[in-house]
C-alpha positions in Angstrom: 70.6 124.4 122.4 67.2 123.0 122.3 67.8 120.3 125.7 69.5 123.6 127.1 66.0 125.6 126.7 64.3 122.8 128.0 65.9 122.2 130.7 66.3 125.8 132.0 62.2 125.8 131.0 61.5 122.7 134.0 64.4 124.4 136.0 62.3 127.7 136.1 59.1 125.8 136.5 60.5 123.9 139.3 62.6 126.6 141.6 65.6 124.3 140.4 69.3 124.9 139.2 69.3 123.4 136.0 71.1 119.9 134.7 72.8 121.8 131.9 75.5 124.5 132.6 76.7 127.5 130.4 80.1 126.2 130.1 79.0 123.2 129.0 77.8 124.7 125.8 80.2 124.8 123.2 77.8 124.3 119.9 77.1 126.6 117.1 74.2 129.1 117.4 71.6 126.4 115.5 70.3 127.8 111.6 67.3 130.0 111.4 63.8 128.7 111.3 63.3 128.9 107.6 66.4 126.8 107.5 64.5 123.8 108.8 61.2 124.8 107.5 61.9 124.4 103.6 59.0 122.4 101.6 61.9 121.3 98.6 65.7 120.4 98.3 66.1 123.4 95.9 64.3 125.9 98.3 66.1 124.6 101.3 69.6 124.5 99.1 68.9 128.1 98.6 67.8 129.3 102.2 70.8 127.2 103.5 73.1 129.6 101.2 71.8 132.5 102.4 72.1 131.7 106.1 74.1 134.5 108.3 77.7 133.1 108.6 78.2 134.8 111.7 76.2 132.0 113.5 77.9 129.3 112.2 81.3 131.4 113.6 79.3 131.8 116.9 79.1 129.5 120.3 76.0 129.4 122.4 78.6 129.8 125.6 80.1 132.9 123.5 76.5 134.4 123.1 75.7 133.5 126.7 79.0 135.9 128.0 78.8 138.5 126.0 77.2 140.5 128.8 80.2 139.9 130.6 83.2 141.3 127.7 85.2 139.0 128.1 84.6 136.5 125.0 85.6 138.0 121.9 83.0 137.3 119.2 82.0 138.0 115.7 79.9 140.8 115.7 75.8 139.8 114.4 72.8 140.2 115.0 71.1 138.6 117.8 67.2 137.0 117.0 65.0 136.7 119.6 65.6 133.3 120.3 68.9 133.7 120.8 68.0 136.5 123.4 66.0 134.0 125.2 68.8 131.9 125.6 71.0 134.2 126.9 68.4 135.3 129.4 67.5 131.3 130.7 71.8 131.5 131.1 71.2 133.5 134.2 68.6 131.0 135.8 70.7 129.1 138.0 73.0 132.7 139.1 69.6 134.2 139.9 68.1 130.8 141.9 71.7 131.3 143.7 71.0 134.4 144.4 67.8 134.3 145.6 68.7 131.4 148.3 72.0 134.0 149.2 69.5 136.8 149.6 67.2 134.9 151.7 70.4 133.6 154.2 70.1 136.0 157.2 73.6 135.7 157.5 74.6 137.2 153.9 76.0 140.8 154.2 73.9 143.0 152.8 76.4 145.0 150.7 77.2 141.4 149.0 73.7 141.1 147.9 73.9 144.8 146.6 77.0 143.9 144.9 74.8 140.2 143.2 71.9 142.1 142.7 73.7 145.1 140.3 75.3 142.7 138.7 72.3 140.9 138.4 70.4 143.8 136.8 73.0 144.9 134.7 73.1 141.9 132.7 69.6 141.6 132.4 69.3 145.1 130.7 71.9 144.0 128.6 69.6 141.0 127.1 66.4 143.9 127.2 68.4 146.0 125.0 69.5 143.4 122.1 65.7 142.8 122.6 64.7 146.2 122.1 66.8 146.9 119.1 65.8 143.6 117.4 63.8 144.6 113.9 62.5 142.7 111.0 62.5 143.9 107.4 60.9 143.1 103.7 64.1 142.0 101.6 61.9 142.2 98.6 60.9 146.0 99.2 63.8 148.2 97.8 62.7 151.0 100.4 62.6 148.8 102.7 66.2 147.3 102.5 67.5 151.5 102.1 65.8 152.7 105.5 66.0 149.4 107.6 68.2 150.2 110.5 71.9 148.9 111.0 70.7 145.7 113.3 67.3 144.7 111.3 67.7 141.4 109.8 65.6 140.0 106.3 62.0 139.0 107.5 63.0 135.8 105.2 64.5 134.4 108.1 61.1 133.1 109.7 59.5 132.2 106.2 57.9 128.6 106.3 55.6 126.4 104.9 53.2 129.4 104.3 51.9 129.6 100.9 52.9 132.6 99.4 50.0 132.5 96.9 48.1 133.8 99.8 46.9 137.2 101.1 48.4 137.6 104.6 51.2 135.2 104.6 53.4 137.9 105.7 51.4 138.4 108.8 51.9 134.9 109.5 55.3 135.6 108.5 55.9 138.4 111.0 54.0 136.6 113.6 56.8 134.5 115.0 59.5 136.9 116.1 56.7 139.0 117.5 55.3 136.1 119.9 58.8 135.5 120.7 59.5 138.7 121.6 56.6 139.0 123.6 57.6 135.5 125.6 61.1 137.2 125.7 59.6 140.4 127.4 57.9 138.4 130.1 61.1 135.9 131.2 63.2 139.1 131.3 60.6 140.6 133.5 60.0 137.2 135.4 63.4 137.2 136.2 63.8 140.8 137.1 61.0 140.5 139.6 63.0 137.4 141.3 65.8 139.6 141.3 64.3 142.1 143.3 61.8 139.8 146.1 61.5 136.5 147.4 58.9 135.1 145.5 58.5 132.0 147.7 57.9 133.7 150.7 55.1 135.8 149.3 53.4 132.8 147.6 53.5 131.3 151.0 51.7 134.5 152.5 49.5 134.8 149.4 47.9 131.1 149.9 48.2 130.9 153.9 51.0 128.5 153.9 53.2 128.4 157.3 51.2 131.8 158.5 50.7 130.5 162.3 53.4 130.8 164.8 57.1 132.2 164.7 57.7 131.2 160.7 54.7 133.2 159.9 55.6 135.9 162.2 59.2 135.7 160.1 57.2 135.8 156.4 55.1 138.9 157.7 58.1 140.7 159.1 60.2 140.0 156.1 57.2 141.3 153.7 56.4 144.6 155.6 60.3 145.1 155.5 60.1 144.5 151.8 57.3 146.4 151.0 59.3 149.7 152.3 62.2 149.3 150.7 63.0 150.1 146.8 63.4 146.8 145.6 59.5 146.6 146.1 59.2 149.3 143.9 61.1 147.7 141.6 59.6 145.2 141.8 56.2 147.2 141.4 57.6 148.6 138.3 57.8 145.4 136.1 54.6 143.9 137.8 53.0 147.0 135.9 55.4 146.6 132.4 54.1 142.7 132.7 50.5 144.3 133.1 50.9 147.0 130.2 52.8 144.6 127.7 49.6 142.2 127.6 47.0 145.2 127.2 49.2 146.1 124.3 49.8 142.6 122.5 48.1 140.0 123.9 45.3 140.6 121.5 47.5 139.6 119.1 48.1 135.8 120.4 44.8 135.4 121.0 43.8 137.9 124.1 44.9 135.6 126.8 48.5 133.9 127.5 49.0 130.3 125.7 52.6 129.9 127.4 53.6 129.1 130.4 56.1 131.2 131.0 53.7 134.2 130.0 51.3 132.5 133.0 54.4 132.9 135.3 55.3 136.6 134.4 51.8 137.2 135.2 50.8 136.0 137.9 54.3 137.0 139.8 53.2 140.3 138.7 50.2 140.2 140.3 51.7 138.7 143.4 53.8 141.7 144.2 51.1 143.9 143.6 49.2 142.0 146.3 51.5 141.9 148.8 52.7 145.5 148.1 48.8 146.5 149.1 49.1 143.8 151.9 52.2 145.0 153.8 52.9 148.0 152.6 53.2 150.5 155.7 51.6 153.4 153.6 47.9 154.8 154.7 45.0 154.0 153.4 43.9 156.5 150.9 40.1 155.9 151.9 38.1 158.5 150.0 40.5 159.2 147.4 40.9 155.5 146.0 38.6 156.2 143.4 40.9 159.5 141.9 43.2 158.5 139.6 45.2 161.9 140.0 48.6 159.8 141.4 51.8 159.2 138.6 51.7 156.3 137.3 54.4 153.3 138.3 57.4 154.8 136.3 61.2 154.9 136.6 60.8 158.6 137.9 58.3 157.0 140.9 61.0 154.3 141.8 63.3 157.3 142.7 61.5 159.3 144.4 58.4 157.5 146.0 55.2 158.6 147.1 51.7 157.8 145.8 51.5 156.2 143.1 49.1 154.2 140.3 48.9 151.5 138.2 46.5 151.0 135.2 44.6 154.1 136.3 44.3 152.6 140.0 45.8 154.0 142.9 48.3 151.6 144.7 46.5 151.1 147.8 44.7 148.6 149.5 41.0 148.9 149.1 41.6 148.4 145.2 44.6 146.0 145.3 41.6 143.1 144.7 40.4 144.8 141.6 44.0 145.6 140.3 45.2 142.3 140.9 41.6 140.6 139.0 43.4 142.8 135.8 46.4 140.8 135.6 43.8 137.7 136.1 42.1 138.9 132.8 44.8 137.8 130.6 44.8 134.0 132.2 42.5 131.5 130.3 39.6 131.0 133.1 40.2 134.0 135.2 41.4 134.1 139.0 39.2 131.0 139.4 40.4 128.9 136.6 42.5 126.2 136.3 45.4 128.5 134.5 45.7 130.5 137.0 46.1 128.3 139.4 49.2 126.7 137.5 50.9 129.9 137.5 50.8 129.9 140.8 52.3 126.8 141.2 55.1 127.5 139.1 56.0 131.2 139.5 57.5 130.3 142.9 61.3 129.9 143.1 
């Protein structure tokens, strides 16, 4: 599983299919991390005991189709990690995709079709996600009122010493972080779904501008600034934006990984070419009111004006807005961070 990660991780990094396929994993979900993390033979005799059996009963290419029904499998809990997986399984139909999309000669209604699909199975991932929950074994009330997919916080023990105040909080720290890395690839992803990345980091740094090609990046950016896959788009360029306001604090007030410097600044790419191309008037005067909804599900329907973060979605603040995703990169919009993000949020 591990060499799968990774090698979705590069692929991702480097607008690549990746080496490994889906099919070609037939191997156990791997043990939980306290399995592995066990400072005795006695403690990890115990852990290994107590591991969910449904895992052992459960293959990685079984996890990785069960958005699609038609594997039959035990039913368990899914752990963050395991969501992650199942969310790098879609790299190489979404890199597909993309270059499908792209193809002039693709019928629209067949890139509809992908694109559903697409979507669909990323909400799928979102909502095992979203229903993910730890609990404290050792607190009776705890164990009564956890809900039906919550799984023992004992799970992500390690070598913490439990002699300590606050070793829960290092305890609880590690599904957190990786639900918070989750959120951003199932964003990341989402966002590829729904524009051509490539093209606007093209735009965004000058590249090919001059001449017919540029005139065919500028047309195809003005088209997809007026269409709703921008405002999808839009939409989780703003989730990316609120999730780090809300959490990043807790990993340190800036993003450490990679893939959190991706989501980022793909989020703040679409908000820039949205205020670049985007056919909509200038609100002049009233860029400063903040009296527009907010980027919402209800917006994406219906259109209009619209805000994010408290700032209208037009283009004399687009700059400031975008310097707000900037502010959870290590180094700003002018340091080196950034600047890898850029390099590998393209397709």
């Amino acid at each position: 599983m591990y060499l799968f990660k990774i090698d979705a991780y590069i692929a991702t990094f480097r607008s690549q299919p990746p080496l490994l396929r889906p099919e070609d994993m037939h191997f156990n979900l791997p043990n939980t991390f306290s399995f592995w993390n066990q400072r005795s033979l006695e403690s990890f005799d115990s852990f290994s005991a107590a591991e969910p059996i449904e895992r052992s009963q459960t293959t990685i290419f079984d996890l990785m189709h069960s958005p699609f029904g038609d594997k039959e499998m035990s039913p368990f809990v899914m752990f963050p990690e395991d969501i992650q997986i199942g969310i790098y399984s879609m790299q190489s139909r979404i890199w597909e995709f993309v270059e499908q999309a792209r193809d002039s000669d693709v019928d629209d209604a067949t890139v509809l079709t992908i694109r559903r699909l697409l979507v669909q199975q990323l909400d799928y991932w979102k909502r095992q996600l979203d229903g993910f929950s730890t609990y404290d074994m050792d607190d009776p009330t705890a164990v009564e009122t956890r809900p039906a997919r919550a799984v023992p916080d004992r799970y992500y023990w390690g070598l913490e010493d439990h002699s300590q105040p606050g070793w829960k909080n290092v305890v609880l720290a590690r599904p957190n972080a990786l639900i918070f890395d989750t959120m951003h690839l199932y964003h990341l992803f989402s966002i590829h779904i729904y524009t051509d990345v490539r093209n606007l980091c093209r735009l965004a740094s000058n590249q090919d501008s001059e001449g017919d090609i540029g005139q065919r990046r500028i047309s195809a950016a003005i088209k997809w600034a007026s269409t709703d896959n921008a405002r999808h788009a839009l939409l989780h360029a703003s989730s990316i934006l609120q999730l780090n306001k809300r959490d990043a604090h807790a990993f340190g007030g800036v993003a450490a990984e990679p893939l959190t410097l991706m989501a980022l600044y793909a989020g703040a790419l679409v908000v820039w070419a949205y205020g670049r191309f985007s056919q909509t008037r200038c609100l002049e005067k009233h860029c400063g009111e903040t009296t527009f909804p907010e980027v919402d599900g209800k917006w994406v329907e219906t259109w209009g004006f619209a805000s994010m973060d408290g700032l209208p979605l037009c283009q004399c603040v687009m700059d400031e807005l975008v310097e707000r995703f900037a502010g959870f990169v290590p180094g700003g919009p002018g340091g080196w961070a950034y600047h890898v993000g850029k390099l590998i949020a393209r397709p």
